[in-house]
C-alpha distance (Angstrom), angle and dihedral (degrees) to the residues before:
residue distance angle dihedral
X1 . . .
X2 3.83 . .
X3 4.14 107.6 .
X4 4.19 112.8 -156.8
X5 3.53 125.0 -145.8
X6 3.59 102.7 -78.0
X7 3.41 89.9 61.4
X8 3.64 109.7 49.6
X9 4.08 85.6 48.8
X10 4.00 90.2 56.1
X11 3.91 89.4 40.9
X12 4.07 82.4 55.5
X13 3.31 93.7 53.4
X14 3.61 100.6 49.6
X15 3.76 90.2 46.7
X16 3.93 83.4 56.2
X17 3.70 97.3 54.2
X18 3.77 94.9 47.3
X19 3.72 85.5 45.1
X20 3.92 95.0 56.2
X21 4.02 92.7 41.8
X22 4.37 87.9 54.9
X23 3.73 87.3 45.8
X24 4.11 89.8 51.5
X25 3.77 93.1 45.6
X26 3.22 92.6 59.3
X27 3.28 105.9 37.6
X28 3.95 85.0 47.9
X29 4.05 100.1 -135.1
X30 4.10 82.9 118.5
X31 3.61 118.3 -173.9
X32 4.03 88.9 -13.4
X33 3.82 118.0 134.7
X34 4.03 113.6 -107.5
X35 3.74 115.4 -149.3
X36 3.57 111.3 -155.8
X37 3.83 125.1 -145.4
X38 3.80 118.4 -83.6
X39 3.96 118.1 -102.6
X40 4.24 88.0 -123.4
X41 3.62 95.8 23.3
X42 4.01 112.7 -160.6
X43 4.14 123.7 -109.5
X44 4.43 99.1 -100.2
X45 4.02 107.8 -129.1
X46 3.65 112.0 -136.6
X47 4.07 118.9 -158.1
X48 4.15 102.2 -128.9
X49 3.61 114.5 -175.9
X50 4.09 113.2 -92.4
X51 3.68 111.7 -112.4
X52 3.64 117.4 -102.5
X53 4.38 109.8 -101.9
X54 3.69 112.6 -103.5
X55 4.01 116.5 -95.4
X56 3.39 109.1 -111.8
X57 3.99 112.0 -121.9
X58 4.06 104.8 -119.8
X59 4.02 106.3 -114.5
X60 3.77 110.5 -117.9
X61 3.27 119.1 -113.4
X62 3.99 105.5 -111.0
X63 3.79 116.3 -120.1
X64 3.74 121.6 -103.7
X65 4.25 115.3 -93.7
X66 3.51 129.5 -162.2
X67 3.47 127.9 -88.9
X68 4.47 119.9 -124.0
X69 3.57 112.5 -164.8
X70 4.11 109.7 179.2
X71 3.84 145.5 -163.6
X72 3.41 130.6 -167.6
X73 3.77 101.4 -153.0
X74 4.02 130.6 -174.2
X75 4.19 128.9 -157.5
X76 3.24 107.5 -169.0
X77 4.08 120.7 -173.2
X78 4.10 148.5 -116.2
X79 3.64 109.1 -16.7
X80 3.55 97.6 -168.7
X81 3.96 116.6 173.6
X82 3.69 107.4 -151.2
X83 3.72 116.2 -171.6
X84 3.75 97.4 -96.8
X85 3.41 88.8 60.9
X86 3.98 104.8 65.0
X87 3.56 91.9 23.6
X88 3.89 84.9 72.0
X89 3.70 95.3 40.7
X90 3.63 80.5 59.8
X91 3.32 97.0 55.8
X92 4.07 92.3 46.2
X93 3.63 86.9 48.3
X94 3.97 109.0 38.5
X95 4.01 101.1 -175.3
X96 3.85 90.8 33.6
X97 3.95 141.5 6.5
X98 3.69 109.6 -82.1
X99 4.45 98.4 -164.5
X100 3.71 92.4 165.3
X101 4.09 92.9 96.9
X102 3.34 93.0 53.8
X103 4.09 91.9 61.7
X104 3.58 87.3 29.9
X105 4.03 91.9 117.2
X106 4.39 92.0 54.9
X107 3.87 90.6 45.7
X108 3.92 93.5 132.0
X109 3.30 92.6 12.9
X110 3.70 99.5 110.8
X111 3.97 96.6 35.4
X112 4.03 87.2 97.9
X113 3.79 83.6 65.2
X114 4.05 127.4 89.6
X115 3.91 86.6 -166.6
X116 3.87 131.9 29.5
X117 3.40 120.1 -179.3
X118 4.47 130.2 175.2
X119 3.18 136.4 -170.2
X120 3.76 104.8 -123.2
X121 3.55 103.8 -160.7
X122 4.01 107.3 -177.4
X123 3.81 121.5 55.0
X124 3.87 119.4 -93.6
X125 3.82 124.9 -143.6
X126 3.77 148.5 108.1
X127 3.66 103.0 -114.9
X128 3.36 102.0 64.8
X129 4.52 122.4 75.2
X130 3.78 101.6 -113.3
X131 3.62 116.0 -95.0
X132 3.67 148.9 -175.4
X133 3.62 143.1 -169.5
X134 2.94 122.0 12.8
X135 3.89 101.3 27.9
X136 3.59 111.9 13.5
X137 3.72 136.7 -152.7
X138 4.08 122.4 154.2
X139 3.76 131.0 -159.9
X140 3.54 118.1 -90.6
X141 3.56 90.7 -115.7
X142 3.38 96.6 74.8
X143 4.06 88.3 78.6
X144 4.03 92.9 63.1
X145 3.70 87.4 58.5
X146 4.39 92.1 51.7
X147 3.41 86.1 36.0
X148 4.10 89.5 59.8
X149 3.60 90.3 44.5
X150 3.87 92.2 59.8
X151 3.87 103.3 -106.8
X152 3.98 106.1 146.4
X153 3.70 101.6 166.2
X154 3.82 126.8 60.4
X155 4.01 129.8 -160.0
X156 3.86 104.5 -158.3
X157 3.67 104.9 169.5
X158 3.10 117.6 103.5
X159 4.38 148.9 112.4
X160 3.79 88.1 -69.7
X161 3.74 100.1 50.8
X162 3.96 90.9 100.6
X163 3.71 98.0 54.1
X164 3.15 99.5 117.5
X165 3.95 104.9 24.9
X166 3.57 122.9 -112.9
X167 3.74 90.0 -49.9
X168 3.81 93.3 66.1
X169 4.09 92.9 42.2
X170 4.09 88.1 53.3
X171 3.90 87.5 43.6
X172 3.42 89.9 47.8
X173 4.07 94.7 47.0
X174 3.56 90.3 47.7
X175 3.77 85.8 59.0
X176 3.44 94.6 48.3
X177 4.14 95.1 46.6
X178 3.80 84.3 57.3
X179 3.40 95.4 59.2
X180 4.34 115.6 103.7
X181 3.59 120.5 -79.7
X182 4.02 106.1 -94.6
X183 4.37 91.0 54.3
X184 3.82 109.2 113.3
X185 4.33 116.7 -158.3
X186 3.29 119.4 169.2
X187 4.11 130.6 163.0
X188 4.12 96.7 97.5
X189 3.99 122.8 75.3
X190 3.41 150.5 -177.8
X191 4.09 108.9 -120.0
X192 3.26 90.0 -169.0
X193 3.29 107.6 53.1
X194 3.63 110.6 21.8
X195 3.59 93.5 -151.0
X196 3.71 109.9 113.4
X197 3.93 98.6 81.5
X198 3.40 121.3 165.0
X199 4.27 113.1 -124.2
X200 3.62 138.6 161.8
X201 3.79 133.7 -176.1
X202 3.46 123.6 -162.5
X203 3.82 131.4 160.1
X204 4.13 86.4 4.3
X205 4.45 83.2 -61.8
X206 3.49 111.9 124.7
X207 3.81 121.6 -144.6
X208 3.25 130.4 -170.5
X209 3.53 128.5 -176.8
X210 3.69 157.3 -149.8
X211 3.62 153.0 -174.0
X212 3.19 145.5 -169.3
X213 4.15 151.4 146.7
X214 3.82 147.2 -129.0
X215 3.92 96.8 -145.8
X216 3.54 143.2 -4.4
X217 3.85 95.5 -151.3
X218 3.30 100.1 -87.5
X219 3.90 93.8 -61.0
X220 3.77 106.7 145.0
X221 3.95 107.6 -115.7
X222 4.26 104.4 -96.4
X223 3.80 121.0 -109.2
X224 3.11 109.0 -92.6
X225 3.75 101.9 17.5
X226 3.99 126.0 127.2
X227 3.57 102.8 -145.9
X228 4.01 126.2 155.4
X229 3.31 117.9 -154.8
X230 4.01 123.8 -155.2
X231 3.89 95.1 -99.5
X232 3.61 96.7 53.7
X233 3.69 93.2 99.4
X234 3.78 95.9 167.4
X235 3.73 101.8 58.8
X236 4.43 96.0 38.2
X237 4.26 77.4 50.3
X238 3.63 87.5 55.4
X239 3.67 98.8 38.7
X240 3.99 83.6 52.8
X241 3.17 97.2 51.5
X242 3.73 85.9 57.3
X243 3.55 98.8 50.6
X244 3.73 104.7 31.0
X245 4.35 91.4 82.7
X246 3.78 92.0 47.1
X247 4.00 101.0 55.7
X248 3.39 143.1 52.4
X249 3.57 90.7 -145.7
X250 3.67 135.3 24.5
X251 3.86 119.6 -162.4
X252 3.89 119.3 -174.5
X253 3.55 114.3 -164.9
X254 3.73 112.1 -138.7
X255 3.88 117.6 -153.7
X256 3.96 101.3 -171.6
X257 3.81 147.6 97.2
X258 3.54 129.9 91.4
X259 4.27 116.7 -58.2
X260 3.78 116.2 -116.1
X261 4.12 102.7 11.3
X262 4.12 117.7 90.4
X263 4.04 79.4 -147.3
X264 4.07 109.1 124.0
X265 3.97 96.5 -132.7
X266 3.98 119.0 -144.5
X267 3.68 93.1 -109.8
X268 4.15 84.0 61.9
X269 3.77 99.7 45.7
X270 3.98 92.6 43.4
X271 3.96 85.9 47.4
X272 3.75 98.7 46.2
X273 3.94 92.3 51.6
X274 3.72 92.2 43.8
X275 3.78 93.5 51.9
X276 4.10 88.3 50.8
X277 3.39 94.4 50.0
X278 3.80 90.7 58.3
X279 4.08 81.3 60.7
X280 3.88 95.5 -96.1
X281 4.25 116.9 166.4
X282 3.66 106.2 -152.3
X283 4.21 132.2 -0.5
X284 3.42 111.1 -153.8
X285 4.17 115.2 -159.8
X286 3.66 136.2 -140.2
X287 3.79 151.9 145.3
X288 3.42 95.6 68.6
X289 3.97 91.0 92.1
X290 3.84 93.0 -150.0
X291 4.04 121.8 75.5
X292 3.56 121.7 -102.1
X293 4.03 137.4 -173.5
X294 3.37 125.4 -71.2
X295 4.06 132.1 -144.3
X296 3.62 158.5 172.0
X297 3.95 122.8 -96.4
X298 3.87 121.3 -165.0
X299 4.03 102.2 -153.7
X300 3.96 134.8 -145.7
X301 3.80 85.8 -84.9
X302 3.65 90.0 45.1
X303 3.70 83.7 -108.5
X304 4.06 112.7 153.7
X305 3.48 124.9 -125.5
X306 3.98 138.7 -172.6
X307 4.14 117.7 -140.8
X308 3.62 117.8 171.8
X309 3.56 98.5 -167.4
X310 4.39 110.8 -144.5
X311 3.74 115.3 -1.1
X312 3.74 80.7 -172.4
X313 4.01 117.0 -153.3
X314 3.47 135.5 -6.6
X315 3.32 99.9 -164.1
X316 3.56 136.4 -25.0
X317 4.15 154.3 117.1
X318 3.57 104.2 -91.7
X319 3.15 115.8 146.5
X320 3.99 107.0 -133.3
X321 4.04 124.2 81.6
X322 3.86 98.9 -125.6
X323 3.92 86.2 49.3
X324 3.81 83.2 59.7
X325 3.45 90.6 59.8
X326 3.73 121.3 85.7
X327 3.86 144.5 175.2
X328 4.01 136.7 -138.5
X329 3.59 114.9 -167.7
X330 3.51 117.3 -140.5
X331 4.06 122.6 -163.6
X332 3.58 145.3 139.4
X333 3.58 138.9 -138.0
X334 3.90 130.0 -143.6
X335 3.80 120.4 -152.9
X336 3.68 103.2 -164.5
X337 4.14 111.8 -168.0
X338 3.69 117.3 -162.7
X339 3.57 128.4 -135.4
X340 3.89 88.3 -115.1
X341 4.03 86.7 51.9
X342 4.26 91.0 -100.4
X343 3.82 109.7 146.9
X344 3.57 128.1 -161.8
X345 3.82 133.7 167.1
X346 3.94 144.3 -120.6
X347 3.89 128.0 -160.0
X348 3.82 94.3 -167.2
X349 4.19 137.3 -173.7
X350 4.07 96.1 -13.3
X351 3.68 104.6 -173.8
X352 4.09 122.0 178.7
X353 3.94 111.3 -133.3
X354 3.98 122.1 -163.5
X355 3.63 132.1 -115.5
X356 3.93 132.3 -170.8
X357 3.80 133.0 -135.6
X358 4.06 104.6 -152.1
X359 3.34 130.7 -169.6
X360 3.80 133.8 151.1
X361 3.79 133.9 -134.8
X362 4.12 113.9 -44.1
X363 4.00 85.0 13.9
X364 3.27 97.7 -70.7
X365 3.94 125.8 175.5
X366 3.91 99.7 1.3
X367 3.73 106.4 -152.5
X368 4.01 138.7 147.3
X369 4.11 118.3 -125.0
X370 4.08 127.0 -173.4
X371 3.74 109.6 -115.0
X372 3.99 86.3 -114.6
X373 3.72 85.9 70.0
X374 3.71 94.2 43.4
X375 3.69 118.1 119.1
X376 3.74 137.4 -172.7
X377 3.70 90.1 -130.7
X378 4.01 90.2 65.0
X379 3.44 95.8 39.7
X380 3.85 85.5 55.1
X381 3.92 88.5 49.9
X382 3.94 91.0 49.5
X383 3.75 105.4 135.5
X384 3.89 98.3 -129.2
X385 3.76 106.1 23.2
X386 3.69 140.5 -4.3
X387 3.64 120.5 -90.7
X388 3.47 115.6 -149.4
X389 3.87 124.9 -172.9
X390 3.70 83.8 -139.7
X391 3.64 88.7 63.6
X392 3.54 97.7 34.6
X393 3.95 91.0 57.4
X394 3.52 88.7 40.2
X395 3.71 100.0 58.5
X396 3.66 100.1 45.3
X397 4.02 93.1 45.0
X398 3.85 85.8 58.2
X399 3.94 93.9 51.8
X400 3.40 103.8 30.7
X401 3.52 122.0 70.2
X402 4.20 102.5 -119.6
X403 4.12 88.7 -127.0
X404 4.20 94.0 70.3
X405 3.93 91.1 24.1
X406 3.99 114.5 106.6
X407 4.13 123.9 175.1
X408 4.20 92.0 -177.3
C-alpha cells in the first residue's frame, strides 16, 4: 500500500515521541520536563570572593630637626649731645626739648631691627642745666626721641660718665630706672652684690651685656661710686663668669682707643683679644669718634668672636669731616637647638653701614642722615667743610676691611 504525505508526516511524529520516551527511560529523567538551552543564551554571573583591601603601610615617624631661632640686631655708635644740639631742640620746642627733627631722616630706619642698641655717651637727666663740651649732661627728653626710633638698649660707660660727679651719675640712673620695662642700661654696678646684670631675651636668644671704659678724663672715680674700668681684669673676669651661663650671647661694650685717628692702638688690640679669651661674643668700640676696622678673634677656647673696633659718632657738632662720619653695625645671630636639646651659636654676615652728622654754616640745623640719603649737594652745603661722597666712600674703604663694609 502506497501512504501520501499526510501520513508519512504523522508516522514521523509518532516515531519521534516513542523515540524521546526510550531516550528518557534510559536516561532515567522519566516523565520530568526538559528545558532546552535558549537560542541567545545569557553570560552566567558567578559570586568570586572580593579581594581583601590593601594594608596600609604605617607612616614613619619623621626624625627630629633642629630648631633656628634669629635676631637681627643693630649697635649703633657715640651719641654725643653737643650744645648746639639741644639748644635748637629748644628752640623747636619752646616749653620743652623737641629732639625728634634732629633724627627725623632715620625715623624707620631701625624698624628692620629686633634689637637696637647706642652708645649714649653724655649723661641724661633733669636735674642738671643742659650742657655741652666740655662736661656734658642732656635733657631727659632726649630719650623719648631714641626711644621712638626703636633703641632699647643703652651703653653708658664711657670718659664722660663723671661729668657731673656722683650727683649727675645718680641723676642720670634715676633717669634711666624710670624708663619702661623692655629698656636695657648697663655701665654702673653693684660690687657688692653682683646682682644688677644687664640681660635681654628676644626671639628665645639671650643677651647679656656689658660695659665698660678706658678713662674718665682724668676725673678721680666719686666716693661711693662702683665703676669698672677696662683694665680691671679681675672684676670684668668675675662679672663674666657670672654672666657667661645665663646668655646666649655676651656683648661687652668697649669705650677706648685713641680720639680722632682710625689707627687700632695697642691698648685696643691687647684688650679685644683678652676680652675673647674670657669667652666674649661680640666687642663693640667707641670713644674714638671716627670709625675704625673691624675683625675676627679666635679665643683661648678657640671660641670666635666679632670686635668692630670705633663706630665713631652718632651724631654730633664736631667740627672735623671724619668725625662726621659714623658707623652702625648690623649682624645677626643664629641659635641653633638640637634635637637632643644641644645649643650652639652663630654671629653671621656683620656688615658696617654709614651715617652722617649734618649741619650747615654757623651750626645750623644739627641732624643725623643714613648714607642712602646722602647727597653731594649737602655735603657741598656742610657748614665747615665739603663732604663729598667721593671722600666719604673713600675714607671708609681705606679703614674698613671691604668684607664688613656696606655703602647701601
Amino acid at each position: 500500500m502506497r501512504m501520501n504525505g499526510n501520513d508519512l508526516a504523522a508516522c514521523a511524529v509518532i516515531a519521534l515521541g516513542v523515540g524521546g520516551v526510550v531516550v528518557g527511560s534510559l536516561l532515567g529523567v522519566g516523565n520530568q520536563a526538559v528545558t532546552l538551552p535558549a537560542i541567545n543564551p545569557q553570560p552566567v554571573v558567578v559570586d568570586t570572593p572580593a579581594e581583601p583591601e590593601p594594608t596600609a603601610t604605617p607612616e614613619s615617624t619623621p626624625e627630629p630637626t633642629p630648631t633656628v631661632e634669629t635676631v637681627h640686631f643693630s649697635a649703633t655708635g657715640d651719641d654725643l649731645i653737643h650744645d648746639g644740639i639741644f639748644l635748637q631742640a629748644k628752640e623747636r620746642g619752646g616749653d620743652h626739648y623737641d629732639f625728634d627733627a634732629a633724627y627725623a631722616a632715620m625715623q624707620g630706619y631701625y624698624d628692620q631691627f629686633d634689637v637696637n642698641w647706642l652708645n649714649q655717651e653724655t649723661l641724661v637727666n633733669d636735674e642738671f642745666a643742659a650742657s655741652g663740651y666740655p662736661m656734658f649732661s642732656t635733657p631727659g627728653e632726649i630719650t623719648d626721641t631714641l626711644y621712638n626710633l626703636g633703641f632699647r638698649v643703652f651703653s653708658l660707660s664711657n670718659n664722660h660718665s663723671y661729668d657731673k660727679g656722683a650727683a649727675g651719675i645718680e641723676a642720670s640712673m634715676a633717669h634711666w630706672a624710670a624708663m619702661p620695662d623692655d629698656v636695657v642700661t648697663m655701665g654702673f654696678y653693684n660690687l657688692e652684690t653682683y646682682d644688677n646684670y644687664a640681660y635681654q631675651t628676644v626671639n628665645g636668644i639671650t643677651f647679656g651685656y656689658l660695659s665698660y671704659t678706658e678713662h674718665t678724663n682724668g676725673l678721680p672715680t666719686p666716693s661711693g661710686t662702683d665703676y669698672v674700668y677696662l683694665d680691671d681684669h679681675e672684676t670684668i673676669a668675675k662679672q663674666i663668669a657670672d654672666m657667661r651661663p645665663n646668655c646666649d650671647v655676651l656683648i661687652v661694650s668697649a669705650h677706648m682707643g685713641t680720639e680722632g685717628t682710625h689707627e687700632v692702638n695697642d691698648f685696643q688690640r691687647e684688650t679685644a683679644q683678652w676680652l675673647a679669651d674670657q669667652g666674649v661674643d661680640v666687642i663693640i668700640g667707641t670713644h674714638p669718634h671716627v670709625v675704625q676696622n673691624a675683625a675676627w678673634l679666635t679665643g683661648a677656647n678657640g671660641n670666635t668672636t666679632f670686635i668692630v673696633y670705633s663706630l665713631g659718632n652718632f651724631i654730633n657738632a664736631q667740627s672735623s669731616r671724619d668725625n662726621v662720619i659714623g658707623a652702625i653695625l648690623d649682624v645677626y645671630f643664629d641659635k641653633t637647638t638640637q634635637p637632643d636639646g644641644s645649643v650652639s651659636i652663630a654671629i653671621r654676615d656683620p656688615k658696617l653701614h654709614c651715617v652722617i652728622s649734618q649741619y650747615e654754616a654757623g651750626y645750623k640745623n644739627i641732624r643725623v642722615i643714613p648714607y642712602s640719603q646722602y647727597t653731594d649737594e649737602l655735603g657741598a652745603a656742610h657748614g665747615e667743610f665739603t663732604l663729598s661722597r667721593e671722600y666719604i666712600e673713600s675714607m671708609l674703604r681705606s679703614t674698613i676691611d671691604e668684607e664688613f663694609l656696606t655703602l647701601d
